[in-house]
Structure formats: structure tokens, C-alpha cells
C-alpha positions as CSV (number, residue, x, y, z in Angstrom):
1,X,14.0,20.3,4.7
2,X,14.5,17.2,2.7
3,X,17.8,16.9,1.5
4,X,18.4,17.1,-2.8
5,X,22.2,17.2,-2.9
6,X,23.5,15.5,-6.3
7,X,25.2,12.8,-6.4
8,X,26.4,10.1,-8.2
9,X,22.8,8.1,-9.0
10,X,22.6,4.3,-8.8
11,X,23.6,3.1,-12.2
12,X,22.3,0.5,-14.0
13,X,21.9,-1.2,-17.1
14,X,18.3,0.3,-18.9
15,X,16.2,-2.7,-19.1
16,X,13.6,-4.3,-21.1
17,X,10.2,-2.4,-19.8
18,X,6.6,-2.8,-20.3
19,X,4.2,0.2,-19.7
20,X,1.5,-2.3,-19.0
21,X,1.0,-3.1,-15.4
22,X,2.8,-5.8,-14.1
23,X,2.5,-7.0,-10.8
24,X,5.2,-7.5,-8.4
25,X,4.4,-11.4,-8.2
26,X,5.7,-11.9,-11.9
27,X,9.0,-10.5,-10.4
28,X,9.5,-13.2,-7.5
29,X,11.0,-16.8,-7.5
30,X,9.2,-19.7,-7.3
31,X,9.7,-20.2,-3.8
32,X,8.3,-16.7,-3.1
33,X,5.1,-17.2,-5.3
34,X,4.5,-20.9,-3.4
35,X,4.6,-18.9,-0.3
36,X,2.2,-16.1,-1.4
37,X,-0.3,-18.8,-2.5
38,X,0.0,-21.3,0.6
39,X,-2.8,-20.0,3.3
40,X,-0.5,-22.0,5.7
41,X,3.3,-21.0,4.3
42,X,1.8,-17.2,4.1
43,X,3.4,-15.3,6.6
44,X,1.3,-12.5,6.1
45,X,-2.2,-14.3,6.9
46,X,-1.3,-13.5,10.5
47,X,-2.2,-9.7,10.3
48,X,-5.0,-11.0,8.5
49,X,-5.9,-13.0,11.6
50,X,-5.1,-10.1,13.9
51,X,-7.3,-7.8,11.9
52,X,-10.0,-10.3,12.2
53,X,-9.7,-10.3,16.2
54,X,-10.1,-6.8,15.9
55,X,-12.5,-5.9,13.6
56,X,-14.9,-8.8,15.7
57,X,-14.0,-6.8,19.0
58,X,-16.5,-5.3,21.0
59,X,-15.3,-3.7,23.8
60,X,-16.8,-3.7,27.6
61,X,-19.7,-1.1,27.1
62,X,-19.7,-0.5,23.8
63,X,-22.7,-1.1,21.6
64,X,-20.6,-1.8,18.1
65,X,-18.0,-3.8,16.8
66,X,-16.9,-3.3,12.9
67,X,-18.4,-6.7,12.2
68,X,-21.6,-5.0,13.8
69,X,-22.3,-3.1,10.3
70,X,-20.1,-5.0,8.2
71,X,-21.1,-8.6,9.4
72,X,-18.9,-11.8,10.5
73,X,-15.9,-12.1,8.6
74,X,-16.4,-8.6,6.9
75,X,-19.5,-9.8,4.6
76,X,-21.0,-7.2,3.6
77,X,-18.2,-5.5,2.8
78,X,-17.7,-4.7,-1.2
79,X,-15.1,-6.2,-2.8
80,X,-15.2,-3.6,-5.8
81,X,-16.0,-0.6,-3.3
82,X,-12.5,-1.7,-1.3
83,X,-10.7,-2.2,-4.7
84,X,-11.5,1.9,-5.3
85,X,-9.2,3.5,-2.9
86,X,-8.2,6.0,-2.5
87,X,-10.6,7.7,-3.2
88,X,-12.5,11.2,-3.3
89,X,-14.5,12.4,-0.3
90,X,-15.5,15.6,0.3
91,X,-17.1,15.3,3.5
92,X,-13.4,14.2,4.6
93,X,-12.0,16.9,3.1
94,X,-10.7,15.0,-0.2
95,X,-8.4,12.1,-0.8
96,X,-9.3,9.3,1.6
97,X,-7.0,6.3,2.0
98,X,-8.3,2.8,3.0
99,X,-6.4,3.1,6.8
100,X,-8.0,6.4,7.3
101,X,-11.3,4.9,6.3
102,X,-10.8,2.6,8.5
103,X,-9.5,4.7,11.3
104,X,-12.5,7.3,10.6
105,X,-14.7,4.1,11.3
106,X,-12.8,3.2,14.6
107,X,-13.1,7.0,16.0
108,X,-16.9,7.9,14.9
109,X,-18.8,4.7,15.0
110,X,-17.0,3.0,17.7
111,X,-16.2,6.0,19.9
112,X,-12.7,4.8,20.2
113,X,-9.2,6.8,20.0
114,X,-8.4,7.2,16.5
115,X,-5.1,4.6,16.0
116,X,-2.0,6.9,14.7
117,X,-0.9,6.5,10.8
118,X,0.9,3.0,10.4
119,X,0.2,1.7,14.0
120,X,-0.1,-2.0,13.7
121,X,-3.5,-2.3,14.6
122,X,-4.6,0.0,12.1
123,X,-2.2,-1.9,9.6
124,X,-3.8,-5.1,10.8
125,X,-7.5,-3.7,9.9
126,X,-6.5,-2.6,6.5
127,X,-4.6,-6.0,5.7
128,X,-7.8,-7.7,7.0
129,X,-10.2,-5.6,5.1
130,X,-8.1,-5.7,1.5
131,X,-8.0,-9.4,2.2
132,X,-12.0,-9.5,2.1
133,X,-11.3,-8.0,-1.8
134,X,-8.8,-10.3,-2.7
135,X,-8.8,-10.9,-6.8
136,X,-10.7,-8.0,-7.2
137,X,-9.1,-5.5,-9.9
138,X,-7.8,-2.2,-8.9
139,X,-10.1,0.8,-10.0
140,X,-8.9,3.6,-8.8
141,X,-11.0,6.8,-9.9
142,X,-9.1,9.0,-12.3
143,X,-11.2,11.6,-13.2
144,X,-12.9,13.9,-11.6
145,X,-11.7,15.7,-8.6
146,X,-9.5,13.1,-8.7
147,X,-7.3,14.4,-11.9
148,X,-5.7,17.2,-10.2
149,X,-4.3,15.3,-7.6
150,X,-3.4,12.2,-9.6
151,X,-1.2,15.3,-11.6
152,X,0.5,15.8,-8.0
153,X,1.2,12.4,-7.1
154,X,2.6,12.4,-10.5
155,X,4.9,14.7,-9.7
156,X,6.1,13.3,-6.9
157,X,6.7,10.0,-8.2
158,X,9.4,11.2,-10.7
159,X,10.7,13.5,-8.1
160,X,14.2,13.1,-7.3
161,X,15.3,13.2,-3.3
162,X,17.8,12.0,-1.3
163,X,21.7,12.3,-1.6
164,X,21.4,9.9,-4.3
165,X,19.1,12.0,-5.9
166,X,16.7,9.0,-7.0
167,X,13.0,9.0,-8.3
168,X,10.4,6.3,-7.5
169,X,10.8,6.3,-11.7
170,X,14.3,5.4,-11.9
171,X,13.5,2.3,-10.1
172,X,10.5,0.9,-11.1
173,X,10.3,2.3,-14.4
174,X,13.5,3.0,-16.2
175,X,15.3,-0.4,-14.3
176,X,12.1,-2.5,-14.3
177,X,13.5,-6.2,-14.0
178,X,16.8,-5.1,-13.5
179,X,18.7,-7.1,-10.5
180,X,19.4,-4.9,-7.6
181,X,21.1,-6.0,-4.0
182,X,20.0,-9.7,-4.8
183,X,16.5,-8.7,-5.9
184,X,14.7,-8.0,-9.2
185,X,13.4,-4.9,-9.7
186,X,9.2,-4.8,-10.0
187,X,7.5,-2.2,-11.4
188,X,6.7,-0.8,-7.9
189,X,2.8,-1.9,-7.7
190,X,0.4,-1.6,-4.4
191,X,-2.4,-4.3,-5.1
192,X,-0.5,-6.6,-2.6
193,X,-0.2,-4.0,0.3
194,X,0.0,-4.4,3.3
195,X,1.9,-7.1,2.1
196,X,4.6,-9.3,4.5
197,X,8.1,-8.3,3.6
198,X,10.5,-11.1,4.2
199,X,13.6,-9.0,4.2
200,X,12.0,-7.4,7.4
201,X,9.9,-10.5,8.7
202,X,6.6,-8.3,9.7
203,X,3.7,-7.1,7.6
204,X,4.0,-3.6,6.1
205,X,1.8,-0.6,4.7
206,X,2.5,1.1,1.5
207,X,3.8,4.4,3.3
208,X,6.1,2.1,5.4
209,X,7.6,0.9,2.1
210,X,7.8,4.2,0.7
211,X,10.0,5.0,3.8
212,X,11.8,2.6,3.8
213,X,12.9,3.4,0.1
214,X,13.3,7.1,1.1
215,X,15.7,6.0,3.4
216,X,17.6,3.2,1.0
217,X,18.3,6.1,-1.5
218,X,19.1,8.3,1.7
219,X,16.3,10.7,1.8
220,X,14.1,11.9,4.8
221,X,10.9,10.0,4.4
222,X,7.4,12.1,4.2
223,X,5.6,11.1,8.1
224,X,3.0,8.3,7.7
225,X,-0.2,9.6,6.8
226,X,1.7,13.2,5.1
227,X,-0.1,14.6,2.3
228,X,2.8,13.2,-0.2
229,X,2.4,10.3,1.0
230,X,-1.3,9.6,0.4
231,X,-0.6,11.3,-3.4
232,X,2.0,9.1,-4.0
233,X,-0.4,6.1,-2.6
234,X,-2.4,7.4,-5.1
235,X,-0.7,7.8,-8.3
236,X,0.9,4.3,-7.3
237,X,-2.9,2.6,-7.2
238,X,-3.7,4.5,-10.3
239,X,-0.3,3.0,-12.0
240,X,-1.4,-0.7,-11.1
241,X,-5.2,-0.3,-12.2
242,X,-6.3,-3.4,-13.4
243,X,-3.9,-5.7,-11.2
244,X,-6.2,-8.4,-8.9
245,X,-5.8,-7.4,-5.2
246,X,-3.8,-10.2,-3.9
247,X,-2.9,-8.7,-0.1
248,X,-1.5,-10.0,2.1
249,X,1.6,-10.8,-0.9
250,X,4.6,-11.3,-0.3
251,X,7.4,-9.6,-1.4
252,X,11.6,-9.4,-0.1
């Protein structure tokens, strides 16, 4: 059971906040930004490269590789059909991230093992294929048989867990801007996921953030790939509608 215990909450002064999205680049220095924008300073352009390697694979007696359907260097993929997840399918039995798009892909059409949630290949394909929608804005679907699970993620976004009984809201919404361990506060967007996180030095997925917040605010995180997780991927997207896709950023 994940632990709810009060405590006494991270305190803070309230700050200045916008309800428009904002994304997380705005909130980073100048050195930071120069980084992000340098295809050679970019730390994160190597997961792009790794997804590349992969997606270009074709194994010994197989008759497919990704770029098989999607072409060299992803294409014919659609910036604006990437730019939509999650989204809503039935025939996978409702909300559908981009890494288990990906990973649906990898099992069905390649007759390969499907890769486990957050595996770094799999991480390595998504930050390859968000990379092919770069600039792109976020559209997220919000009606629909979407609505209902939007309402969830919702939910779970200004639920508080953890011994320092903390919401993703207190954060990024209440302390937007706000300084926190050496760090500003961002309004907690995903259009730069998987994004390269120099405070850990690799590339990360949005559910590996979300952990790793879970665990900053001492609560057990959902499992990558959990049901929460994907509605709180969700809302999240939904938040930053409108934002250009600029994976792989890079964030602290």
C-alpha cells in the first residue's frame, strides 16, 4: 500500500503563476537552453542516435525492420499523428502510450520479445520517434472516450502521497517558478520527454520522472507502464497542449 502519513509539507513561498502552458525551457538558464539547442552540446541526441540504430535494425531472418514501414530516418512517420499521444484505442484496450505503441510494433510486426516498460531500448525508440515530431504542437485528444480518463488522471495529479504528503499540484502549480534545491520550479510539462536529465547524466521517460519525484517526496512510485502512470502521462500531455515537442530537452 502506498504510504499517506501526514506530515509536515514542503513549504514555500506561493508564487507568481500562469495557468497558460509554459514549457519547462522558459524555466532553465542560459547555459541549459544553449545546450538543448546545440545538436553537438545535446547530450540527449545520443538516444536519438541509439533509437535510430534500432529502429534501422533488421535482424538475421527477419523480413522487417521499423524503417521497413516507416521509411529511412522515420519518414513517413506523422509529425501531428506522434504529437497525439496518448491516445484512445480500443482495439488495445484503451489508452495507448507512445512506448507501448512502439513496443506493440516491436512484438507484432517484428515478431520480437516485447521490451519491458522503461527498458532503454524502448526509451531509445520513443526518444527517436518524438524526435521525428520535433516543433510539432501537443494535441492530445480530450474528448471523447478520452474525458473520463482525463477526469482520472486529474485526480491523480492533485493527489497527495508520500510521508510528505505532496501533490504533483503543489509543485508545479501552486510553487510554479519558485526555487527549490538549486532549481526553479517548471510547471511540470512532458513535450520534452524522454528528455536528458543532467542531474542524472542519462536520458529519461516521463514515468521514470514521475518516480523519481514519488521517491523525492518519499512515496512508493506506481511500476512503469501501471495504469496511474499512463493517466497521469496523460492528464500531464493534456496540461501542456499547445507546447512544440522539443525532445530530447534537457532539463536538471
Amino acid at each position: 500500500m502506498r504510504c499517506q502519513l501526514l506530515a509536515v509539507a514542503l513549504v514555500l513561498p506561493m508564487a507568481t503563476w500562469s495557468a497558460q502552458p509554459v514549457s519547462g525551457y522558459e524555466f532553465l538558464d542560459e547555459t541549459t537552453r544553449a545546450m538543448q539547442d546545440d545538436d553537438f552540446d545535446n547530450p540527449g541526441l545520443v538516444a536519438v542516435d541509439r533509437g535510430s540504430e534500432l529502429f534501422h535494425e533488421r535482424r538475421e531472418a527477419e523480413p522487417n525492420a521499423c524503417a521497413s514501414c516507416h521509411g529511412k530516418d522515420g519518414v513517413e512517420l506523422s509529425g501531428p499523428d506522434i504529437a497525439r499521444y496518448p491516445v484512445y484505442d480500443a482495439n488495445l484496450g484503451g489508452l495507448v502510450t507512445l512506448q507501448r505503441r512502439i513496443n506493440y510494433c516491436w512484438e507484432i510486426n517484428l515478431d520480437r520479445f516485447p521490451l519491458t516498460p522503461g527498458h532503454s531500448d524502448l526509451i531509445a525508440l520513443e526518444t527517436f520517434v518524438r524526435n521525428r515530431a520535433k516543433g510539432e504542437p501537443v494535441n492530445v485528444q480530450t474528448d471523447g472516450e478520452m474525458s473520463p480518463l482525463i477526469v482520472r488522471g486529474e485526480a491523480l495529479y492533485n493527489t497527495r502521497f508520500g510521508q510528505l504528503n505532496l501533490a504533483c499540484q503543489h509543485c508545479h502549480v501552486q510553487h510554479q517558478g519558485q526555487m527549490l534545491r538549486g532549481q526553479k520550479l517548471s510547471q511540470g510539462h512532458s513535450n520534452g520527454f524522454p528528455e536528458y536529465r543532467l542531474g542524472k547524466g542519462r536520458i529519461t521517460s516521463f514515468q521514470q520522472r514521475l518516480a523519481e519525484c514519488f521517491v523525492s517526496f518519499r512515496a512508493e512510485p506506481f511500476e512503469p507502464g501501471a495504469e496511474e502512470a499512463d493517466l497521469i502521462e496523460l492528464y500531464v500531455n493534456v496540461r501542456g497542449n499547445g507546447l512544440p515537442i522539443e525532445t530530447p530537452a534537457v532539463r536538471f
